[in-house]
C-alpha positions as CSV (number, residue, x, y, z in Angstrom):
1,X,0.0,0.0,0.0
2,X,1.3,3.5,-0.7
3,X,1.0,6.2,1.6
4,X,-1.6,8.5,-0.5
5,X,-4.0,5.0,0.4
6,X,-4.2,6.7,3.7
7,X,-4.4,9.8,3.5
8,X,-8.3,11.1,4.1
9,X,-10.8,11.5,1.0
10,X,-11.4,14.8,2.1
11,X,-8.0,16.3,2.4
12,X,-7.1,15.1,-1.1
13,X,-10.4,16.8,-2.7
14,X,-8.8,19.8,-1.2
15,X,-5.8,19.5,-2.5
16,X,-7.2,18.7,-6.2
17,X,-9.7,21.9,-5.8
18,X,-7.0,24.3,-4.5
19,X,-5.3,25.2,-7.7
20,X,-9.3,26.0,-9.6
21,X,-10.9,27.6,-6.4
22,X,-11.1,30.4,-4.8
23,X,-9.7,30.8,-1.4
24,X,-10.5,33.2,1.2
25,X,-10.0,33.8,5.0
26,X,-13.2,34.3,6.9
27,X,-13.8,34.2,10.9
28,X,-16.2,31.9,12.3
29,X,-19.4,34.3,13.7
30,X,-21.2,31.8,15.9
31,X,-20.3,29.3,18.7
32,X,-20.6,26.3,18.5
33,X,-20.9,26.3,14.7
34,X,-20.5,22.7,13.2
35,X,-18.2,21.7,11.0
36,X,-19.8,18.6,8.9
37,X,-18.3,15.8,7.0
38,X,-20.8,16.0,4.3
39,X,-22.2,19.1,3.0
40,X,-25.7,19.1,4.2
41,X,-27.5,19.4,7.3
42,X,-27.5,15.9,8.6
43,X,-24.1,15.1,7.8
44,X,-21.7,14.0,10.5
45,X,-20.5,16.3,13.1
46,X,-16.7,16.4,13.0
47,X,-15.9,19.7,15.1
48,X,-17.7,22.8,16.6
49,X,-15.9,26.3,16.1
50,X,-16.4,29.3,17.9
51,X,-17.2,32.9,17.3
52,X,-14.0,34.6,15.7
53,X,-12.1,31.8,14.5
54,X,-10.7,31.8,11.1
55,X,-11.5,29.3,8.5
56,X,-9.9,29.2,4.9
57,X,-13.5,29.1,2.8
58,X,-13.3,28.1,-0.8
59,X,-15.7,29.8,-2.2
60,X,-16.4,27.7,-5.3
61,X,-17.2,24.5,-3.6
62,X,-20.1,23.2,-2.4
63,X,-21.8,20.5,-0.7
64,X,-25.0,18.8,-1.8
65,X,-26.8,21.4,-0.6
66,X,-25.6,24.8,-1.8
67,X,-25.4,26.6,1.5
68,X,-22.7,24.7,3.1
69,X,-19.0,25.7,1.4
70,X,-15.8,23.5,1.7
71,X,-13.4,25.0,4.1
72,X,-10.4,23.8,6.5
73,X,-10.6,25.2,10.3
74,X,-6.9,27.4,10.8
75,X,-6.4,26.1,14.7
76,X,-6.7,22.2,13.9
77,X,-6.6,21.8,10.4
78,X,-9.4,19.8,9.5
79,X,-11.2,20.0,6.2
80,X,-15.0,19.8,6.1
81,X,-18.4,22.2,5.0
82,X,-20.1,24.9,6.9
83,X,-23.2,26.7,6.1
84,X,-21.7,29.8,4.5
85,X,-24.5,31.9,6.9
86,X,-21.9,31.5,9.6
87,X,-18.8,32.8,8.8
88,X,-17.6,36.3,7.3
């Protein structure tokens, strides 16, 4: 097995979206604000942020439903989707 069999689907979509999307720093504007697996409203719960942390938010991709954005929390590092109504 190589490494890259390891590393997690959703880091790698990042990394294949990076060079066609647009990237922009926003701050988090709620607590407990969930950061989801999946981009929809059920999807799993991987993290909650808080009020003023920044997020790198690529604008140009969504989830299956088109308010939650792709994004990578700053402070751990983890990819995931937010609903774009919480963060600016």
């Amino acid at each position: 097995m190589t490494a890259s069999t390891f590393m997690p689907v959703i880091e790698t979509k990042a990394a294949s979206y990076s060079a066609y999307s647009t990237v922009s720093i926003r701050k988090v504007i709620g607590d407990g604000v969930r950061l989801r697996k999946e981009g929809w409203s059920q999807g799993t719960v991987l993290e909650l942020m808080y009020r003023g942390e920044k997020v790198y938010f690529y604008d140009d991709i969504l989830g299956s439903d088109p308010e939650y954005n792709y994004m990578r929390r700053d402070s751990t590092k983890t990819y995931g989707y937010v609903d774009h109504h919480y963060v600016r």
